[in-house]
Every structure is written in C-alpha cells, then in structure tokens.
C-alpha positions as CSV (number, residue, x, y, z in Angstrom):
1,X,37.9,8.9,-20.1
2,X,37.4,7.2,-16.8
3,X,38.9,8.1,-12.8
4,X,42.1,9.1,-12.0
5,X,42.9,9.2,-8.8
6,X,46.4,9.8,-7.1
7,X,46.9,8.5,-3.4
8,X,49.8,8.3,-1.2
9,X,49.7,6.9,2.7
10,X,51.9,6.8,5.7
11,X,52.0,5.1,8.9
12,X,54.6,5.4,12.0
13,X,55.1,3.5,15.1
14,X,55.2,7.1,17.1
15,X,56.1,6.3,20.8
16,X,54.4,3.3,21.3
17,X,55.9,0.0,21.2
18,X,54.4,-1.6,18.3
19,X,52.1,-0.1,15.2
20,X,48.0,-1.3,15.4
21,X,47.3,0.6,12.4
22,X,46.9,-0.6,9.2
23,X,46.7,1.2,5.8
24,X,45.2,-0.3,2.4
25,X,43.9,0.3,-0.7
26,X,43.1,-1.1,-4.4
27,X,43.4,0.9,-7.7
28,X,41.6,-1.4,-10.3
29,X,41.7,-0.6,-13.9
30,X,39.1,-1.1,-16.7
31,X,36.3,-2.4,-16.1
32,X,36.2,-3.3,-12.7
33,X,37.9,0.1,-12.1
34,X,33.8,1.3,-13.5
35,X,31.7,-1.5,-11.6
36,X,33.7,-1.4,-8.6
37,X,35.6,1.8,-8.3
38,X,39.2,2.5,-6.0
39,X,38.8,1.5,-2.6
40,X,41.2,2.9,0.3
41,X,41.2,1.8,4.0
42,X,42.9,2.5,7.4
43,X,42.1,0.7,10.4
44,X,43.5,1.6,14.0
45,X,43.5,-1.5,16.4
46,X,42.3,-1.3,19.7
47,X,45.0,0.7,22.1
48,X,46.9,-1.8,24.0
49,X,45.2,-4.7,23.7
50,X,47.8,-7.6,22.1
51,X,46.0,-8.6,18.9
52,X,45.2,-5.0,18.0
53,X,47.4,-4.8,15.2
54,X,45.7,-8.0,13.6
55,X,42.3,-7.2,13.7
56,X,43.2,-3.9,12.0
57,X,45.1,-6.2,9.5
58,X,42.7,-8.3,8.8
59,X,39.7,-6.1,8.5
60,X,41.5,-4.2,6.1
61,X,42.8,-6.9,4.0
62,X,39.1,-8.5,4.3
63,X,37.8,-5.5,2.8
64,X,40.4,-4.6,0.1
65,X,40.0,-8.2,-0.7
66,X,36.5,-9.5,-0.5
67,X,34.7,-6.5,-1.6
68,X,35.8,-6.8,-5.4
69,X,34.8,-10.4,-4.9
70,X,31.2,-9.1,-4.1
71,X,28.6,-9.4,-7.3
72,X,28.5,-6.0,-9.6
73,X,24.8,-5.5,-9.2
74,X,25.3,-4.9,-5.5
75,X,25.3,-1.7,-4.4
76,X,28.7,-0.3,-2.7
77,X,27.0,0.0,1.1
78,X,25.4,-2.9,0.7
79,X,28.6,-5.1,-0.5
80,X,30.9,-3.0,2.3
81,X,28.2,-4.3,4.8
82,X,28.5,-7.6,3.8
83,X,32.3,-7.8,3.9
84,X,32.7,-5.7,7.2
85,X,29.8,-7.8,8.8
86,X,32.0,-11.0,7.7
87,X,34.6,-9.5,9.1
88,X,33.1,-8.5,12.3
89,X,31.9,-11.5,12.8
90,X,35.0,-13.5,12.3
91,X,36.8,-11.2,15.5
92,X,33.8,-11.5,17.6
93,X,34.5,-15.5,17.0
94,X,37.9,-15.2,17.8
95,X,37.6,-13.3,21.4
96,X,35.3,-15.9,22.2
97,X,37.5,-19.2,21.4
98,X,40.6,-17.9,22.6
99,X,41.2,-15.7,26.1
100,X,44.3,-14.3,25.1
101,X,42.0,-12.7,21.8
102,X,39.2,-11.4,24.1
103,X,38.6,-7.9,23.1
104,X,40.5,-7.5,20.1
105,X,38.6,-5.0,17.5
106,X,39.3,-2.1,15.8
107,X,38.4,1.3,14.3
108,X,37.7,1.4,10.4
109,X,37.2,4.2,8.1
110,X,36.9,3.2,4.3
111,X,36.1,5.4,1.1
112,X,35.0,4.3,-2.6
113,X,35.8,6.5,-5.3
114,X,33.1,5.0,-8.4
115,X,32.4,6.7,-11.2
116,X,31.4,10.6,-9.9
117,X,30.2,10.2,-6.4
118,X,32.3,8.7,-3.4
119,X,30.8,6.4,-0.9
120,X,32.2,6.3,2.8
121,X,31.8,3.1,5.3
122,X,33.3,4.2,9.3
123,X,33.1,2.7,12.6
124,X,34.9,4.0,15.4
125,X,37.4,7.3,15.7
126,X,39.5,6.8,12.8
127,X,38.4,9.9,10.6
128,X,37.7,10.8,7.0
129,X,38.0,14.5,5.7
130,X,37.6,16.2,2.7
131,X,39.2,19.3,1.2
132,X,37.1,21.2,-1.4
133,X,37.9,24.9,-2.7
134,X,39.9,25.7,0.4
135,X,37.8,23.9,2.9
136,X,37.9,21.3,5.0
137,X,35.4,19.3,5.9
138,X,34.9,16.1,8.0
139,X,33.1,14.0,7.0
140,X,32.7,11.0,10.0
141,X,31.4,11.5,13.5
142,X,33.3,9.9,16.0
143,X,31.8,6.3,18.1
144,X,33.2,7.3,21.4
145,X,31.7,7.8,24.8
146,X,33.4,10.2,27.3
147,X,35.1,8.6,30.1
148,X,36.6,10.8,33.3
149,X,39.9,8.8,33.9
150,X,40.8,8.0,30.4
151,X,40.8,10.3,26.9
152,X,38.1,8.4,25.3
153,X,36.3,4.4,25.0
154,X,35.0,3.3,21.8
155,X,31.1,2.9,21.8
156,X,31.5,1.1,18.2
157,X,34.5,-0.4,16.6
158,X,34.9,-4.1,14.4
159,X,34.8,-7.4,16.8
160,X,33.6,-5.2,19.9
161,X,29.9,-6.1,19.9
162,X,28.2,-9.6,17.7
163,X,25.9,-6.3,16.4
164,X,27.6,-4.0,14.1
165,X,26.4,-1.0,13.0
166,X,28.4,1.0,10.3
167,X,27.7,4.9,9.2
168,X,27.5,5.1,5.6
169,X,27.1,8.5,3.8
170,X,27.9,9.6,0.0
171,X,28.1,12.4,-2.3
172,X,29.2,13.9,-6.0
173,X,33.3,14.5,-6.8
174,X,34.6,17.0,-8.3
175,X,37.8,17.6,-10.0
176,X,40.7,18.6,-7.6
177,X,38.7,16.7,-4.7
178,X,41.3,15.7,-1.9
179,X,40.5,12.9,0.6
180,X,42.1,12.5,3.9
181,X,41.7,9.2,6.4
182,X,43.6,9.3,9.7
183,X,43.6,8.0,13.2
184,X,43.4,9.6,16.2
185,X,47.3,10.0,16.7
186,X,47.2,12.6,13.6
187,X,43.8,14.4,13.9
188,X,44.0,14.2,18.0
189,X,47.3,15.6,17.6
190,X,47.5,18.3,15.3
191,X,44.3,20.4,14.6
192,X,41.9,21.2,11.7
193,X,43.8,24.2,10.7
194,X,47.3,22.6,10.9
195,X,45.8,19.5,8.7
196,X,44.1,22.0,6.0
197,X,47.7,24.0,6.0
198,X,49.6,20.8,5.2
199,X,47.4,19.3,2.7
200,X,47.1,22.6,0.7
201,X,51.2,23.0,1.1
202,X,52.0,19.6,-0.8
203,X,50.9,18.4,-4.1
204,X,51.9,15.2,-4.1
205,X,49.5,13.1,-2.2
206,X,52.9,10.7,-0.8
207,X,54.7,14.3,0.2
208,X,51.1,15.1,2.1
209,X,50.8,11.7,4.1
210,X,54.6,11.5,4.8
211,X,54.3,15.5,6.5
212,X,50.7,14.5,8.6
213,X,52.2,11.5,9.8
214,X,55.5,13.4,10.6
215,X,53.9,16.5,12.2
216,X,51.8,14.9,14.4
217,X,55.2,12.7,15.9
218,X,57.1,15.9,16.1
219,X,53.7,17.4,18.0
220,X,54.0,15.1,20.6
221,X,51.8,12.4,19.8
222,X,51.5,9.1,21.9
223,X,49.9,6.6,19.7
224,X,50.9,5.7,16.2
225,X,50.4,8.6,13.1
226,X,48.9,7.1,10.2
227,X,47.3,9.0,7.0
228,X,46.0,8.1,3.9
229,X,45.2,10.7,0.8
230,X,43.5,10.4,-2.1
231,X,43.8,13.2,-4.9
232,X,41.0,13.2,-7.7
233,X,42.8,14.3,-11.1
234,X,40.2,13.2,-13.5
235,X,36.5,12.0,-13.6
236,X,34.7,9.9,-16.1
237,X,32.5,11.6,-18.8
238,X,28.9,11.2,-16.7
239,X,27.4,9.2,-13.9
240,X,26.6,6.1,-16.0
241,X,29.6,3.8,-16.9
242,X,31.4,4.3,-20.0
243,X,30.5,1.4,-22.0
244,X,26.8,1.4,-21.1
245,X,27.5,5.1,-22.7
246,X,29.1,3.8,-25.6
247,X,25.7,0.8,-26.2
248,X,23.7,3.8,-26.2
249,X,25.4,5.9,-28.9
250,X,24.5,3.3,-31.0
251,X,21.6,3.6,-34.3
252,X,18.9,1.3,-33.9
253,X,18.3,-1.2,-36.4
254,X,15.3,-1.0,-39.0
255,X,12.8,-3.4,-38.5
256,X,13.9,-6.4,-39.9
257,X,12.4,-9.7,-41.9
258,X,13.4,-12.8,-42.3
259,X,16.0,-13.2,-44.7
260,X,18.0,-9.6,-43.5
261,X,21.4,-9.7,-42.2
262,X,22.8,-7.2,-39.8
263,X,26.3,-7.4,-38.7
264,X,27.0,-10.5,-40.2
265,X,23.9,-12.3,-38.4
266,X,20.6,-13.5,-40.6
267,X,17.2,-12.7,-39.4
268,X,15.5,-16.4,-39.4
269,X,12.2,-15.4,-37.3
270,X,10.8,-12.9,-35.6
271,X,10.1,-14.0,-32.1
272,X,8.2,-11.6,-30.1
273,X,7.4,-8.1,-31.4
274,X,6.2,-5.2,-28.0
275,X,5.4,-1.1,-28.9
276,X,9.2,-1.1,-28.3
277,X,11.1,-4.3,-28.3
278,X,11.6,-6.3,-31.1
279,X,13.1,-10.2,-30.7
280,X,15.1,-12.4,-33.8
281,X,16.8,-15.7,-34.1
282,X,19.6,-15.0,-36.2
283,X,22.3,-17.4,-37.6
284,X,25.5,-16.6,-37.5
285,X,28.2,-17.4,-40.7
286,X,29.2,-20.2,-38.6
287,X,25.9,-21.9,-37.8
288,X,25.4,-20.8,-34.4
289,X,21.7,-19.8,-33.6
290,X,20.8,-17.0,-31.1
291,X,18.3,-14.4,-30.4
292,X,18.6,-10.4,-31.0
293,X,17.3,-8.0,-28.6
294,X,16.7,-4.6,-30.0
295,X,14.3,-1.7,-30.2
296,X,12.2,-0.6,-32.5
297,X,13.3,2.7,-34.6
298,X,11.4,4.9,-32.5
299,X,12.2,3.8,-29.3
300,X,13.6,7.4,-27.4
301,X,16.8,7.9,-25.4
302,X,15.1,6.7,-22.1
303,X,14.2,3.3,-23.9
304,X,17.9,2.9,-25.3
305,X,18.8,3.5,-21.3
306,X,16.7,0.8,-20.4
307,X,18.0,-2.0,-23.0
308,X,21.5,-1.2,-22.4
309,X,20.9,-1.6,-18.9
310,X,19.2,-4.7,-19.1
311,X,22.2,-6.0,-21.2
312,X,24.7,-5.1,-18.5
313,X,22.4,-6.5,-15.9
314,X,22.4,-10.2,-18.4
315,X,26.1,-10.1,-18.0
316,X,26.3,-10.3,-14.9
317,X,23.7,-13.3,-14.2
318,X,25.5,-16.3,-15.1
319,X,23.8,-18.9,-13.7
320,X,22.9,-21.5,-16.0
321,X,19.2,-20.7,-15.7
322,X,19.3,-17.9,-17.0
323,X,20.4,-17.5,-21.2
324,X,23.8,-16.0,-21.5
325,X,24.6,-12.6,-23.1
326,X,26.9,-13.7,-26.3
327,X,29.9,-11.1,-27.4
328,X,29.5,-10.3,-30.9
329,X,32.5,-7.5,-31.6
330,X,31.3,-6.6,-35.2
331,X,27.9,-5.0,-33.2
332,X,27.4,-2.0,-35.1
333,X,23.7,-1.2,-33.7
334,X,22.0,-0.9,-30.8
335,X,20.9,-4.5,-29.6
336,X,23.0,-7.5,-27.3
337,X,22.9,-11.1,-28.4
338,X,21.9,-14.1,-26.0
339,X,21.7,-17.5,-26.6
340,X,19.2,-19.6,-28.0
341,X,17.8,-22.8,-26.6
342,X,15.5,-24.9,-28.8
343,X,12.3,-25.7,-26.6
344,X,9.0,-23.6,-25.4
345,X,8.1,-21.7,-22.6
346,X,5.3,-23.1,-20.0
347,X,2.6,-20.5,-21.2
348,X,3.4,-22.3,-24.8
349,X,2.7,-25.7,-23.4
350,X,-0.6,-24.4,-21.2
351,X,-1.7,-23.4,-24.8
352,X,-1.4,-26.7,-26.5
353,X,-3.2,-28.4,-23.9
354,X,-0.4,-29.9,-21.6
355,X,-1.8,-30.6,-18.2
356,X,0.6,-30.5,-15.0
357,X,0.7,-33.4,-12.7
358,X,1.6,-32.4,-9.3
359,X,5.2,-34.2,-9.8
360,X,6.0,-32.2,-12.4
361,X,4.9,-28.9,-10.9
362,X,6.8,-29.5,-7.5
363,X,10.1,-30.4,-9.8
364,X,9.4,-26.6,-12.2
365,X,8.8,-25.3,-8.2
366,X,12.1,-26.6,-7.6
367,X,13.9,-25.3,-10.3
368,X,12.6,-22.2,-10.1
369,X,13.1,-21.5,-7.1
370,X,17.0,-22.1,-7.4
371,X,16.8,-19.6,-10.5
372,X,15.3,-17.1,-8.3
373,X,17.6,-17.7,-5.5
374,X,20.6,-17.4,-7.9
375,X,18.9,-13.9,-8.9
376,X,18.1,-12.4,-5.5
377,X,21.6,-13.3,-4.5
378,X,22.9,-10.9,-6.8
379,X,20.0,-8.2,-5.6
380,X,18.6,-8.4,-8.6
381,X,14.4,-8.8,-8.9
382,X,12.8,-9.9,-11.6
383,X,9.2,-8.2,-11.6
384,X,7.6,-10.2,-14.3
385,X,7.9,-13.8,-13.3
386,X,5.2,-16.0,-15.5
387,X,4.8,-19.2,-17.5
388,X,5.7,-16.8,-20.7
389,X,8.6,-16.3,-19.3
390,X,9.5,-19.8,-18.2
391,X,11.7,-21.4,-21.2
392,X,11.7,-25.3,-20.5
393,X,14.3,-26.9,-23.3
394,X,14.7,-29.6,-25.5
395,X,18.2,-30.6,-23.1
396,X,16.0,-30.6,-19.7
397,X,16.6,-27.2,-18.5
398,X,14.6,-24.5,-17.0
399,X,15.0,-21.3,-18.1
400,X,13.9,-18.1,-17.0
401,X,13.5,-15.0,-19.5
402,X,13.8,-11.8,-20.1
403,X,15.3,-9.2,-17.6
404,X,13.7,-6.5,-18.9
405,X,11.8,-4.9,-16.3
406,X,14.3,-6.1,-13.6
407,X,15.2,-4.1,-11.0
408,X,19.0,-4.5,-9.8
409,X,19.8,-3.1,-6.3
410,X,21.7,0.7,-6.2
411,X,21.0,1.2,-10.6
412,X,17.4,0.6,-10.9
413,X,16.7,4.0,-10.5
414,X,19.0,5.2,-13.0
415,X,17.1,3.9,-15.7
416,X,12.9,3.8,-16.9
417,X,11.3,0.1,-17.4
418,X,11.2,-0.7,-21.6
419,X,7.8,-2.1,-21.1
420,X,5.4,-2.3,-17.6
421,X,7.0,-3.7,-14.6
422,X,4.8,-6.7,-14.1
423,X,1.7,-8.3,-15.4
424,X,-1.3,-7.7,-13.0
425,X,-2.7,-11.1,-12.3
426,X,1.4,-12.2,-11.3
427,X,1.6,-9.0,-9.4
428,X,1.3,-9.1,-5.0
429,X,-1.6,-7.3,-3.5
430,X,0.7,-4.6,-1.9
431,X,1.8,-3.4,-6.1
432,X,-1.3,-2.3,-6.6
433,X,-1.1,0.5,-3.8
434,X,2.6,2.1,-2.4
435,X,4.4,-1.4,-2.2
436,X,7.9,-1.9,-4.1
437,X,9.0,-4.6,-5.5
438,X,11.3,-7.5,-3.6
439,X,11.7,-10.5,-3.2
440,X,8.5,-11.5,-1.7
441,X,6.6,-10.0,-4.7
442,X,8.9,-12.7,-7.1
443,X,8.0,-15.4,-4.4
444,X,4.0,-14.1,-5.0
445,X,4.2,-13.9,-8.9
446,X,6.2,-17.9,-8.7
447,X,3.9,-19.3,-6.6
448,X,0.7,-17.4,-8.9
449,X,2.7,-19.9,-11.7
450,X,3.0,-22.7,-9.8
451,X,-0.8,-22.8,-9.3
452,X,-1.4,-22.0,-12.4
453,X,0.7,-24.8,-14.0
454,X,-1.4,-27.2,-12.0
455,X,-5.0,-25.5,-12.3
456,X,-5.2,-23.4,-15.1
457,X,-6.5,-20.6,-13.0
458,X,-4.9,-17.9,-10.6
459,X,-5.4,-18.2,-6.9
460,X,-7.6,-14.7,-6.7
461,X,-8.6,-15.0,-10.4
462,X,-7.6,-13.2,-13.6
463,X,-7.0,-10.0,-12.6
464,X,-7.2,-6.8,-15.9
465,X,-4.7,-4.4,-16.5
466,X,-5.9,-0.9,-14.9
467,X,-8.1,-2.5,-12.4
468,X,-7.4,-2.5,-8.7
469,X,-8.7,-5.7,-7.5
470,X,-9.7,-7.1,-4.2
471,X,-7.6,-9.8,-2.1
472,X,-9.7,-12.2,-0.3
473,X,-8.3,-15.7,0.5
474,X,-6.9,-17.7,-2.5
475,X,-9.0,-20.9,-3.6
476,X,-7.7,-23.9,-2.7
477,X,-6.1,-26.0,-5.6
478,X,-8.1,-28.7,-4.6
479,X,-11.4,-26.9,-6.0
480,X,-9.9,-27.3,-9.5
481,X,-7.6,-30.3,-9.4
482,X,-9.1,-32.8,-6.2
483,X,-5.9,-34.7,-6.9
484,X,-3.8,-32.1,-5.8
485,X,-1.8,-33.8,-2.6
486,X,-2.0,-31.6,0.9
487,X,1.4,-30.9,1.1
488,X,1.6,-29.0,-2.4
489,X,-1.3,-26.8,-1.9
490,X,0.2,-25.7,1.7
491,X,3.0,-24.4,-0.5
492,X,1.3,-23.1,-2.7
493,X,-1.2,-21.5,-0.2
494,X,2.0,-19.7,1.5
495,X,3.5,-18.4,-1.5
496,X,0.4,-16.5,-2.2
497,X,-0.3,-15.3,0.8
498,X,-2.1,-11.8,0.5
499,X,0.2,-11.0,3.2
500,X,3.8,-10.8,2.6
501,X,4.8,-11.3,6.0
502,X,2.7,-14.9,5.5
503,X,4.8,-15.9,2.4
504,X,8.1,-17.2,2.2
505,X,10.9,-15.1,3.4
506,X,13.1,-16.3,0.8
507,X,13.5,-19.0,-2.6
508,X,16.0,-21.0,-0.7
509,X,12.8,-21.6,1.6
510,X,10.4,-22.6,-0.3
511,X,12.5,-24.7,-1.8
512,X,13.4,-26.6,1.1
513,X,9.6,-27.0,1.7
514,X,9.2,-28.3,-2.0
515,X,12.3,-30.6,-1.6
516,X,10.7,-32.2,1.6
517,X,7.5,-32.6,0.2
518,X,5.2,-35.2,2.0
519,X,7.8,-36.2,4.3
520,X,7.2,-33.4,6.1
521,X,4.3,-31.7,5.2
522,X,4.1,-27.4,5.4
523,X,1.7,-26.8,7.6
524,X,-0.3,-23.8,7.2
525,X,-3.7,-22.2,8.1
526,X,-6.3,-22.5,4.7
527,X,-8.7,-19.6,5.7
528,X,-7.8,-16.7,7.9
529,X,-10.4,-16.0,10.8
530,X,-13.0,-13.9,10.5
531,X,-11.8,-10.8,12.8
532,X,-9.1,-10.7,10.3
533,X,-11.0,-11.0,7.2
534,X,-13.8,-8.7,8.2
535,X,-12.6,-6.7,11.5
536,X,-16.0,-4.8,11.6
537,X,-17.9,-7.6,10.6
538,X,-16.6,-9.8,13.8
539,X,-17.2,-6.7,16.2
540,X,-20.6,-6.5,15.2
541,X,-21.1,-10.1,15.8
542,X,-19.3,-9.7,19.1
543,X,-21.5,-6.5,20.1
544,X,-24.6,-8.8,19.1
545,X,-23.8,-12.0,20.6
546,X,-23.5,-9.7,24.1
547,X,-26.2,-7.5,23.3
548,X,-27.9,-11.0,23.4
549,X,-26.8,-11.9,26.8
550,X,-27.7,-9.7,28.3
551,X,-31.7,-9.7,27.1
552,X,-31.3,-13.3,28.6
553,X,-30.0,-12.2,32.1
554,X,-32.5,-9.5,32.2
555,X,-35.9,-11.8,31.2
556,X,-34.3,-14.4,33.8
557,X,-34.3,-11.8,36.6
558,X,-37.7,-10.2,35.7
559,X,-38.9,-14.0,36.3
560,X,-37.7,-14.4,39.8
C-alpha cells in the first residue's frame, strides 16, 4: 500500500491582460513515489512587471524538475532549498544582465506529500491551507509589508533580493486530508468561510479548483485566480518506506560456516564477526565472489532497523569508492549483498609492517578525500573513518567501508547505530562532550588516518574507549618521521585541529591543499599561544610581570 493522492488545479486570466501565475506538479510512482513523494507548486509573478509570468514559470518548472534530480538521502527542505536557491539565484542574474528583466520575481508556495507527513516550502503571499475534520487552517504567513497608496509590497518573493530566505514547516497526514494552494486573486477575493464552503461542497478535487478559481472572478477579482488541491485518499502502511519494511520482515540467517549455502550463495569465509554483525564471502553458482552482511540470530527489531537502513543508505552511494550494493532477487533472509574486491585494508598493511612514505600518504589523502566529498555531497557522514576501514585493491582503487554507523541527513534519527558510532582515538574533541557529528568530525577522524599511515601513532595519542581524554596540541609528525616534508604536516596539522573552526571546512579543501602540495605550501600556526592554551595561566603571568613593575618604579622613586 503506498500514497494516493488526488489533485486537480485551475488558473484564469481574470481582468488582467495576461496570466503571471503558474501551476505545477509531479505524481511519481514506485519508488521514487517513497524517496521523493508528490510535489505540487503555484507560483504568482510579480504584478505588472513584464517578465512576471516567466519567473513564475521557471521557478515552478525548476522545482517540479530539479528537485527529483536532488540525491534521496537529502532531506525534503534541504533539497527544496537547494533548487529554490538555484532558482533564485538564476532571476537575481537575469535582472542584473538585462534592464528590461530588472525586478522580475515571484511568489512560491510548494507542498510535498512523502510517506505520512507533508512538507511545505513558501515565499511570498501565495497561500497554502489545509482542511481537516471541518476545519480550515492556513498554513503560511504572508511576506508583505503594508504600504498606504498600494494594497500590499512583497517583503520576500524568488529573484527580489541575492538573499533568500524560505519558511519551511511540516506535519503528519491523515486520511481525507485536503490541501489548498492559491494566490492572492482567490484568497484576497473570497474569504476563509466562502473557501471552506466550496472545498467541503465538491468532491472532486478538479470540480473544487475549477469553482475557487470561478468564484473569485465572479467576486470581482482584479488579478488572475489560480488554485491548486490536493485530496489524500490513502496512506502507506507506517512512516518508514515500504521496502525497508518488507527487508525487515525478513528471518535472520543462522550463523553460518564455511561450506553453507543460503539462497543459492556458498559461505567461503567468514570475514569479520561484531556482538551483532556477522560478514561472508560467498560464491555465487556463477562464480561471482561477494560479501554478505547480516546479523547475528539475536540481533532485536532495532538492530534489523539499523541494517536495513544501512542497505538503503549503500544504494544510494554510487560512487566508485565506495563497494556497490548487488541485487540478489532469491534473498530469502535478512542481509544485502555488496561486492567484493580482492585486496586489504590500510590497518591490514600497518600490521604487516608496511611503512608509508609521504608520497604515498598525500596520494591515499587524495583519494580519500574525493570519497568523502562524494559522501558529504549526498549528506551523508560516515562516523567511523579509520585505516580498518580503508580497502586499498589489488586493481589500484581506494575503497572506503562499511556504512554502518552512518548518519544520512533527515533519516538518521529514524533508526539506532548496529554497533558504536565511532572509534575514540578517530573521534574530534567536541564527541566526547554535546558535539554531533559532521563533516568536520570525518575531516578530524581522515586526517587522525593520514598521520597515522605515516607515523604509526595518533596526533593526541591512543585514546581508550570510556575515557574522556584531554586535547592539547597534536605532535608534530616530524617528532616520529623527521622526513616528513613541511607542507604535509601543515595538512595534517589543520585537519586535526582541536578546534573545528581550525580544520578544513570541507574534503574538496583539503584536497586542493594535498593536490598543491609543495608548490604552495599550507601555511599554518604549529602551537597555539599561551593565552589560548592556558587563559589563567597567561593572566597570572600578566598580573606578575606588572606586579613586577611596579616594585621597580617604586624602589627607583624611594632612591631619588
């Protein structure tokens, strides 16, 4: 069972001599119809102006169009903030290359239907309402300042100002819910009351736009009457997406030796064994090697959450450093199939005695740093970056592992961690007290690699599970490897900064410092001064130092 929604939209000219509004929306099916949900649109171009109706045009179509184009592990504000932003943008360029486009914006009022709970984007006086058990309630607050010779001027509206700032709100459908977007023409036109009457008087969500967008021209209106309903017939079982629900209704396997076969697949090794995950290499009948991820039999209903959230998380990362998710249709238990790549992880080589030249460990730098950037793009954080889970292959590649403890941006908190986010001497200073996790604590933990590739130690040293350590300044690579060039220790200096406002803002950055290397040299300060490493310490000194000075001035006095 998944959403089922009904719409039906109008738009008329009214009195005016041309329309400037513009009505959209998409009604996806399947899949995307559960990662993305149904998005509708209107848009009501700035009064007068010439290109009103296209910047109402092509906001809406930018939205309808980009925003399903937008990654699935994005959460819906933050992918309709993107795509309006673009959009926004792209107007505000416009009115400044051509004079005839100066000024053109427009009003926009978007809702997504997803799953149970609707999510609303608006900027300007376009409106959304909703109509629950007999009520009506709007939902939007109008961007208007109050002028004394005309009705109203927009205070926000898309291409006014280079600075955008859109409402967002959101809440739980219900069965029977009916939406309502309009422009001013309607709501300004006919009240509350007269809207509730008509929407309650048709069924048909068509028959309800065609009579607001009637009414309000029969009422007198002088701007164009658009309206846009939406009618919620059915919703999907629960909050979490069908298929992840189907994963998890799934047995778990036994525990399994080489030699077993599950769903077709042979168990040649068991790779990694946790208190709750278990890891294979199977064979398939037709030779191909991967690895199974699955649980062990008394793993509980939050850990099967977890798993099957980390597979739909692995599906969506497809860039080549990470291992792909493999579809296996005869899956009969709980557990996803990626693929295998014949090689060893970084931590595996540390342990046979490889050591690091500096060469080597700005080119892993580099490549990890474009894993992780491929990764945050999709606001996705990793929270356990370490050489264990660094996969270097026998083809050249860099891989990195196991997602997990990941946290994706808008699900993370639908789900518990399998196993501990993190491993404490990888983990920033600010985890260990009421910090989150971001992208700056993945910069910390790859940089905590990087020197550790090359040193064999950890910047702050080896810090225990349930202790809370202490963050001076991190030792210099130089103290365990004097070959270490400038240049690379500066990087790694900065990536693991005890301050996260010291590090890297982002991968693609410190991969641009890596990628420039000694031709132009990071430059960065190697111990931090004393009032900020000891604040009391340095007043003390200060109080002394004066305390001093002024003994001096009195024993010179006393001599004259």
């Amino acid at each position: 069972m998944s959403l089922s929604v009904r719409l039906g939209h109008a738009s008329l000219t009214g009195p005016r001599a041309r329309n400037e509004d513009f009505v959209g929306a998409v009604t996806p099916e399947g899949a995307e119809l559960d990662n993305k949900g149904l998005l509708a649109a209107l848009a009501d171009g700035v009064g007068g102006h010439a290109d009103g109706r296209e910047a109402a045009e092509f906001t809406v179509r930018s939205l309808l169009c980009d925003y399903y184009a937008t990654p699935d592990t994005w959460a819906v504000p933050k992918a309709l903030d993107k795509v309006i932003g673009a959009a926004n943008r792209w107007l505000v360029s416009q009115s400044a290359k051509r004079g005839e486009a100066a000024g053109m914006a427009t009003t926009l009022t978007a809702v997504v239907l997803r799953g149970r709970r609707w999510i609303s984007s608006h900027v300007g006086d376009t409106r959304l309402y909703l109509l629950r058990d007999g009520a009506l309630k709007r939902l939007t607050v109008d961007h208007v300042w109050e002028h004394p010779e005309l009705s109203t001027v927009l205070s926000r509206a898309v291409g006014l100002d280079r600075h955008l700032a859109v409402d967002y709100a959101e809440g739980e459908l219900a069965v029977g819910d009916r939406f309502l977007i309009c422009c001013d023409g309607v709501w300004g036109t006919l009240n509350e009351a007269r809207l509730l009457a008509i929407l309650e008087k048709y069924d048909d969500p068509q028959e309800a736009a065609f009579a607001l967008a009637d009414s309000a021209v029969d009422s007198g209106s002088q701007d164009n009457c658009s309206a846009l309903v939406l009618q919620v017939d059915v919703l999907p079982r629960d909050t979490l997406r069908d298929a992840l629900s189907r994963i998890r209704a799934l047995p778990l396997p036994p525990v399994m030796k080489p030699g077993q076969q599950i769903d077709g697949l042979t168990v040649e090794d068991v790779l990694h064994e946790s208190r709750i995950t278990m890891l294979y290499r199977v064979r398939a009948v037709d030779g191909t090697l991967a690895v199974l991820k699955t649980l062990r039999p008394d793993a509980d209903a939050q850990d099967t959450a977890a798993l099957a959230h980390e597979e739909w998380l692995a599906r969506r990362v497809t860039d080549a450093a990470f291992p792909q998710v493999l579809e296996w249709p005869q899956r009969s238990h709980l557990y996803y199939l990626m693929s295998w790549h014949e090689g060893e992880t970084l931590a595996q080589r540390l342990a046979r005695g490889h050591r690091f030249t500096a060469v080597e460990v700005a080119d892993l730098g580099q490549r990890l740093m474009k894993a992780l950037g491929a990764l945050h793009r999709l606001a996705v954080i990793h929270r356990d970056v370490k050489p264990a889970n660094l996969h270097l292959g026998h083809d050249g590649r860099l891989r990195l592992l196991d997602l997990g403890v990941a946290a994706s941006d808008g699900h993370d908190e639908l789900f518990n961690e399998i196993n501990n986010p993190g491993t404490p001497s990888y983990m920033a200073p600010e985890l260990f007290g009421d910090g989150r996790a971001s992208e700056a604590t993945d910069l910390y933990a790859a940089g905590v690699t990087l020197y550790e590739l090359l040193t064999r130690k950890y910047p702050y040293g080896e810090v225990e599970p349930f202790q809370r350590p202490r963050f001076g300044d991190p030792v210099p690579a130089t103290r365990y490897r004097p070959d270490t060039p400038e240049w690379l220790e500066s990087i790694l200096l900065k990536a693991c900064a005890r301050d996260p406002a010291q590090r890297f803002e982002t991968a693609e950055e410190c991969l641009l410092a890596l990628e420039r290397g000694a031709h132009r040299p990071l430059q960065v300060p190697r111990r931090r001064p004393l009032a900020q490493r000891d604040p009391q310490l340095a007043l003390k000194l200060l109080a002394a130092v004066s305390l001093l000075a002024n003994v001096v001035m009195i024993a010179l006095l006393l001599r004259r």
